[in-house]
C-alpha positions as CSV (number, residue, x, y, z in Angstrom):
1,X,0.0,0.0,0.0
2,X,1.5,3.3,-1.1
3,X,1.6,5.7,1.2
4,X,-0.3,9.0,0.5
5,X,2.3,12.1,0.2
6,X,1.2,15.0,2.1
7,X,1.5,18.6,0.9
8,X,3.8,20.3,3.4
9,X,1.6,22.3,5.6
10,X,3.2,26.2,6.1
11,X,2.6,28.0,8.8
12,X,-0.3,30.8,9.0
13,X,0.8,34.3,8.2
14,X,-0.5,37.7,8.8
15,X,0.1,40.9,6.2
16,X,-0.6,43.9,7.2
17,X,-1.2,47.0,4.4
18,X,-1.1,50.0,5.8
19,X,-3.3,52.4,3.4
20,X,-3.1,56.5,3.1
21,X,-4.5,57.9,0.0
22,X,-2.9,54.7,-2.5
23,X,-6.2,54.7,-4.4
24,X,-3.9,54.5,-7.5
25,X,-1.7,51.1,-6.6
26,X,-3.9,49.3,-3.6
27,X,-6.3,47.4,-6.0
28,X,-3.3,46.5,-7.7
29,X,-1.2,45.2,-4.6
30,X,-4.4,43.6,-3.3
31,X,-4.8,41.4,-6.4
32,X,-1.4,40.1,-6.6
33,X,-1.0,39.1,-2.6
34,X,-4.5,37.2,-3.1
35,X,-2.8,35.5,-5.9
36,X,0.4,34.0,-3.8
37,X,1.5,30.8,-4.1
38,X,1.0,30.1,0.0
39,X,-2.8,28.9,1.5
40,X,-2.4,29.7,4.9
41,X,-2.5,33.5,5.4
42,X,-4.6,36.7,6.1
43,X,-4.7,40.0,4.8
44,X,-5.3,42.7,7.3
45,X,-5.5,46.2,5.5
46,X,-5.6,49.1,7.7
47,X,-6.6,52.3,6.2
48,X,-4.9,55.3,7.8
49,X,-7.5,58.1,7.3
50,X,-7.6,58.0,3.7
51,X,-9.8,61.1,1.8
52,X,-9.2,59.8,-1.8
53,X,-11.5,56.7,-2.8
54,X,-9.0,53.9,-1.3
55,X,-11.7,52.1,-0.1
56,X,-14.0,51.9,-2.7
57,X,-11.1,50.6,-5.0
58,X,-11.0,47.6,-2.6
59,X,-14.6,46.9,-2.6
60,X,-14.5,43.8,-5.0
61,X,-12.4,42.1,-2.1
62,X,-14.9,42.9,0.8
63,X,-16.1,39.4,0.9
64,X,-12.9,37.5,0.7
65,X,-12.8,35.4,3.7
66,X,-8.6,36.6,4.1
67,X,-9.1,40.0,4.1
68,X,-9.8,41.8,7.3
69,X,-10.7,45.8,7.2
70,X,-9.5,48.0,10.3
71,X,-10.5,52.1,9.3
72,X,-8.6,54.4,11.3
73,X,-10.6,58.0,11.4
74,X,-7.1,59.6,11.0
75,X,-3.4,59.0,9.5
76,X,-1.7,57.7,12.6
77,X,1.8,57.7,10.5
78,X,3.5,53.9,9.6
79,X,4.3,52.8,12.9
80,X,0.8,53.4,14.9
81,X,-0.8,52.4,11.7
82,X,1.2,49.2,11.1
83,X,1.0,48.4,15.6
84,X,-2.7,48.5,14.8
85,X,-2.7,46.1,12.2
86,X,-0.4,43.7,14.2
87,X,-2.6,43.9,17.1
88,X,-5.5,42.0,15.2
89,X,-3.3,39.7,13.7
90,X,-3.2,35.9,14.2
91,X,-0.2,34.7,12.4
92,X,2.9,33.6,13.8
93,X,4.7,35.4,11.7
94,X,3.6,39.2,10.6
95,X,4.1,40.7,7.4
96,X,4.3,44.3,6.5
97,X,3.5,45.5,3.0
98,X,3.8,48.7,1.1
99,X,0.5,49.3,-0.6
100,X,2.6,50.7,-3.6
101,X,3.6,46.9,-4.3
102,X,3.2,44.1,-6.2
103,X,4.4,40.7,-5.0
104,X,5.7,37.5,-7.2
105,X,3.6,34.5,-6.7
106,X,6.7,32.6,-4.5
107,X,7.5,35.8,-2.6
108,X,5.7,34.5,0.8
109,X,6.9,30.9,0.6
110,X,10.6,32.1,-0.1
111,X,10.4,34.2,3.0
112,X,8.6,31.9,5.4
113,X,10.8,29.2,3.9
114,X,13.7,30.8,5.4
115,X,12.4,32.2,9.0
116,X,11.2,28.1,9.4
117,X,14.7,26.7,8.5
118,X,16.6,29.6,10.0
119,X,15.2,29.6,13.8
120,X,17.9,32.5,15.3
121,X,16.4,34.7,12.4
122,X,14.1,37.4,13.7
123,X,13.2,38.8,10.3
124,X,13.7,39.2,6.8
125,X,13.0,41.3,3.8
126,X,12.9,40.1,0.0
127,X,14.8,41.9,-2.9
128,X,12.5,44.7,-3.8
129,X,12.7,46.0,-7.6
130,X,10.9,48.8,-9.3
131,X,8.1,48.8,-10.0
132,X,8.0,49.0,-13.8
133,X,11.5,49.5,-13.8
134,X,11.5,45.4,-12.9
135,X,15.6,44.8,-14.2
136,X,16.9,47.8,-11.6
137,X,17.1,47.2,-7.5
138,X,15.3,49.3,-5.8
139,X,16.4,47.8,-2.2
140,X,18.4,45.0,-0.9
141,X,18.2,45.6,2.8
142,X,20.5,48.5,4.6
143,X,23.3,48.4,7.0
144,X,23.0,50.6,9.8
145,X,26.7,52.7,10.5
146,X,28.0,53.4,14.4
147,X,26.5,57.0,13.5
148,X,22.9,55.4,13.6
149,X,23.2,56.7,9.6
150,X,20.7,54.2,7.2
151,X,23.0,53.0,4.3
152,X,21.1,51.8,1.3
153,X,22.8,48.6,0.3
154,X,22.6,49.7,-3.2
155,X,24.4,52.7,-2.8
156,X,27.6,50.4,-1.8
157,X,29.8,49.6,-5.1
158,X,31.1,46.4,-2.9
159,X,27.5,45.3,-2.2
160,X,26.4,45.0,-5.8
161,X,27.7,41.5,-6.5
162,X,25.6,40.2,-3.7
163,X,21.8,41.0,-5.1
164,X,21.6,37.0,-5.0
165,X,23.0,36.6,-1.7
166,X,21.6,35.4,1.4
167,X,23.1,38.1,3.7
168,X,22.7,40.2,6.9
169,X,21.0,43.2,6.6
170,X,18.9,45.6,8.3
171,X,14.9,45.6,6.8
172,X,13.2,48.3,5.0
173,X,9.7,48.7,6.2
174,X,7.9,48.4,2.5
175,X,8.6,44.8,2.8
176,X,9.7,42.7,5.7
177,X,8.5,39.6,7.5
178,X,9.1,38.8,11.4
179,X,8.2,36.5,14.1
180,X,5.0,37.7,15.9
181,X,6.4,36.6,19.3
182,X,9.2,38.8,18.5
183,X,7.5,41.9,17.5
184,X,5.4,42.1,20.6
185,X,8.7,41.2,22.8
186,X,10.4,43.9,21.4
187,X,7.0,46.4,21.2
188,X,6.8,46.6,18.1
189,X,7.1,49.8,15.9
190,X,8.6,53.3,18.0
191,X,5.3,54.6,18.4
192,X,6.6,58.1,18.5
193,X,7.5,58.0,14.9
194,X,5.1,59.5,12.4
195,X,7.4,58.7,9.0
196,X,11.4,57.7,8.9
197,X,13.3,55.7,11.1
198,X,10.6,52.9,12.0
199,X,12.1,49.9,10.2
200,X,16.2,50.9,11.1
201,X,14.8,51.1,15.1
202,X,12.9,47.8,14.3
203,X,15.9,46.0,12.8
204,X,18.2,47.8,15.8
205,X,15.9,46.2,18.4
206,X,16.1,43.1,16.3
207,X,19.7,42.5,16.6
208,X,19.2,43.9,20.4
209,X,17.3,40.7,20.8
210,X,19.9,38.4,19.6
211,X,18.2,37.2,16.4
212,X,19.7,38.4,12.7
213,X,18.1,39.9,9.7
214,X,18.3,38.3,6.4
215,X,18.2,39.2,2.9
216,X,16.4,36.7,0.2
217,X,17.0,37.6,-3.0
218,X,14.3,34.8,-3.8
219,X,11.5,36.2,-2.7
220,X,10.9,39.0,-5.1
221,X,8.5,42.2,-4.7
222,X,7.6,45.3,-6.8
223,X,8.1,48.2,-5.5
224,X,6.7,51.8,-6.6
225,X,9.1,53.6,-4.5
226,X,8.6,57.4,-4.7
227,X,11.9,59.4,-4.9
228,X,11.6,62.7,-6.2
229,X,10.4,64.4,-3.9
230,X,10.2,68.8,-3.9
231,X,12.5,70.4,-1.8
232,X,9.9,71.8,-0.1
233,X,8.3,68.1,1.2
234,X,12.1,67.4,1.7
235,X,12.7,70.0,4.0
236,X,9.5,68.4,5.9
237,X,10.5,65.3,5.8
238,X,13.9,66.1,7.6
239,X,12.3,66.9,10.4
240,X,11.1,64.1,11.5
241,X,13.8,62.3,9.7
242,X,16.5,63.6,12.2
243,X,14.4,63.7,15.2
244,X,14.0,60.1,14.5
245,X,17.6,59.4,14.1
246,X,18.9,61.3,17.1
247,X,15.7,59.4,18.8
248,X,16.7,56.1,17.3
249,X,20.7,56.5,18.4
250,X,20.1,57.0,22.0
251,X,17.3,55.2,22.0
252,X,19.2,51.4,21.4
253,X,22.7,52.2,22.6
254,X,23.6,51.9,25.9
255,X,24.5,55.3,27.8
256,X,28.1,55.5,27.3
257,X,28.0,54.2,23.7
258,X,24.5,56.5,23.2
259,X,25.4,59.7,24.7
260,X,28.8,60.4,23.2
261,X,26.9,59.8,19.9
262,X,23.9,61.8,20.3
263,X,26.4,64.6,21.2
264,X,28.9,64.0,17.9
265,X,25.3,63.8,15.9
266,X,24.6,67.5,17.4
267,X,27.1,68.8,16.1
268,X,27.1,67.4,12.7
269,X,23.4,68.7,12.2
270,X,24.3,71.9,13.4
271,X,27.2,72.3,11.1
272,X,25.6,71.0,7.8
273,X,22.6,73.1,8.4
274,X,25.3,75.9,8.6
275,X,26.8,75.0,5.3
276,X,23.6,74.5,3.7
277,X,23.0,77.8,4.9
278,X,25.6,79.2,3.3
279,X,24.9,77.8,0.3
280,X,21.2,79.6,0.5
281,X,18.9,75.9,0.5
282,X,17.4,78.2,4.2
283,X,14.3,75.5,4.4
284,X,16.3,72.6,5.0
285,X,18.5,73.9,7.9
286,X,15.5,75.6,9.7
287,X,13.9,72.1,9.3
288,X,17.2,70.1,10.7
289,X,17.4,73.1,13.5
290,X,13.7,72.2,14.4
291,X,13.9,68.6,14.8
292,X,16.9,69.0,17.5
293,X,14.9,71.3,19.2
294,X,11.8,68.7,18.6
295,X,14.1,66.0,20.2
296,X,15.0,67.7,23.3
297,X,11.2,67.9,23.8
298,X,10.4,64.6,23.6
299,X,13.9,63.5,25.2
300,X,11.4,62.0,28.3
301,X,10.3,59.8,26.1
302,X,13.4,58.7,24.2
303,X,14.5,58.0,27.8
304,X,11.4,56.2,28.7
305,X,11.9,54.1,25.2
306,X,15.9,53.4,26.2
307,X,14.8,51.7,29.3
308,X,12.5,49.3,27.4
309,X,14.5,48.6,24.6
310,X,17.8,47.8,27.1
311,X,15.5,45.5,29.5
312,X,15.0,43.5,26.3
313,X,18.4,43.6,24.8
314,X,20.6,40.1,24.9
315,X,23.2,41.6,22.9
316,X,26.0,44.0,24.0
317,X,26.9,46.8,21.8
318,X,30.2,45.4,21.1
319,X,29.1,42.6,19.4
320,X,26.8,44.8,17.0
321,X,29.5,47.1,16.2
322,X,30.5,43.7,14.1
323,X,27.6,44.1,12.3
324,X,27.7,47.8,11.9
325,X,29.4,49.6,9.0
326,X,32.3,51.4,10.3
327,X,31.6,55.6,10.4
328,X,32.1,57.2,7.1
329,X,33.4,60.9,6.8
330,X,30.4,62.9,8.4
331,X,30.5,66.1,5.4
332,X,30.5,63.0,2.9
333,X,27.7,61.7,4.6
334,X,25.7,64.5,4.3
335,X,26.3,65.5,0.8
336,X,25.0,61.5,0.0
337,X,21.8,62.3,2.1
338,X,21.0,65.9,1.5
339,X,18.7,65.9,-1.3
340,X,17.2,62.7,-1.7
341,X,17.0,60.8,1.9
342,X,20.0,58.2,0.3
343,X,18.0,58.0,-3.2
344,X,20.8,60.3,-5.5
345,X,22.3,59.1,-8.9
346,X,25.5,59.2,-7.2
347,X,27.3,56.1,-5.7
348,X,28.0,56.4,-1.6
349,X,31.1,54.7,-2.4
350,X,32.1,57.2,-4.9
351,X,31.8,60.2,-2.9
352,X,33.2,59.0,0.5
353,X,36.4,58.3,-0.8
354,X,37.0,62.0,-2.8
């Protein structure tokens, strides 16, 4: 009597969409997660406030037995937005999803594949290309400097012949799966962080924990990443992008790695809004001088945040300076930063060596 061969049964995973005004790709991203290669999961969109017509673009899902609807009366930013979501979810492992994407059928199998075979792995985040632009990386992952800095692996010339590499990394938030027992061990998201910084604190607190980040170039998604923004939603953006950086650094170091830092990180703010200054850009310093007056206001609760994250940590900072990229010249640093958050045509590698 032959026996019957049973399909391999995965593991039941939750995604979570976090939806602001995507009217234009959420159909779209909807269509091709339903269509995935994997049987056990939910979809849990969460719409952030939207006032375009979002929602009634998803109304030929509304009775899908997957997809779960959680309408928020206002944009609570990613990281509320995306705790939300995670707070309804079932799974044992938790996805988050950019609504601007559009997966590969394998792209959920390749990932839970690797979290069930890889135990000490926390989380991971598939090789995310353009959306329409689908033979150019748009993201493979990010290293995280001593500085706190977010390095774009695909800004590193030496990092290019690994787009088919299993490697450490540290997650962008558009796509990334972890371990729901993980997430709510570490509390999830930095609830304090409307936009930037979420997904380098999340892969910080990751490591903190003693469980890696990985890479898989195997599970592919699409990404519609926006990067030309104005200078005038730039020098927004920088506000909360270096609140959320100064908040992130002292935030996950210990004191006497943190507070050296945070100081150092003072004064290179101050000086390259001066030299931006000089060189008559006036929105962006005002921006950068406003967020390190923003993060001595809210310092009480990057303190309160410290204490959690080190009562969590099993990892000592000296063992994650290993993983860390080794501080690149500061002015060099900013010039790769200072007008599109890491996205320039010009190669990190390039400029931090003139």
């Amino acid at each position: 009597m032959h026996k019957m061969k049973l399909k391999p049964l995965y593991p039941f995973v939750s995604i979570v969409i976090l939806n602001y005004n995507g009217q234009k790709f959420l159909k779209k991203c909807l269509q091709s997660v339903l269509g995935s290669d994997y049987e056990n999961f939910e979809i849990i969109l969460v719409d952030n406030g939207s006032t375009d017509k979002s929602l009634e673009s998803v109304k030929p899902f509304d009775r899908n037995p997957r997809l779960k609807m959680v309408c928020l009366k206002e944009n609570l930013g990613f990281s509320r937005g995306n705790n939300i979501g995670a707070s309804v979810a079932s799974g044992k492992y938790i996805v988050f999803l950019n609504n601007d994407t559009v997966v590969d059928r394998e792209w959920l199998k390749e990932l839970v594949s690797v979290m069930e075979r890889n135990p000490n792995v926390g989380a991971a985040q598939p090789k995310l290309l353009f959306l329409g632009r689908e033979d150019e990386v748009q993201s493979a992952g990010n290293f995280i400097d001593t500085l706190g800095f977010t390095i774009p692996r695909i800004r590193l010339v030496e990092e290019k012949e690994k787009y088919n590499e299993q490697v450490e990394i540290a997650a962008t938030g558009a796509a990334l799966i972890i371990r729901r027992n993980l997430f709510d061990h570490i509390r999830g998201f930095e609830p304090r962080f409307f936009v930037y910084y979420e997904d380098t604190d999340l892969s910080w607190r990751v490591r903190l924990a003693g469980k890696s980040i990985l890479f898989v170039p195997s599970s592919i998604v699409y990404h519609a990443e926006g990067a030309g923004f104005s200078r005038f939603k730039l020098a927004l953006r920088l506000t909360h992008y270096v609140r959320n950086h100064l908040f992130t650094v002292f935030k996950n170091y210990s004191l006497k790695n943190g507070l050296p830092r945070l100081v150092l990180l003072y004064l290179f703010y101050i000086a390259g809004a001066t030299w931006l200054a000089v060189r008559k850009t006036p929105e962006v310093p005002i921006n950068i001088l406003k967020a390190l007056f923003q993060f001595l206001k809210v310092f009480p609760q990057c303190w309160a945040s410290h204490m959690i994250a080190q009562a969590t940590r099993k990892v000592d900072d000296k063992e994650l300076f290993e993983s860390f990229l080794k501080p690149f010249n500061p002015f060099r640093l900013f010039q790769f930063y200072r007008k599109g958050m890491g996205y320039i045509s010009v190669d990190y590698a390039r400029i931090s060596s003139n």
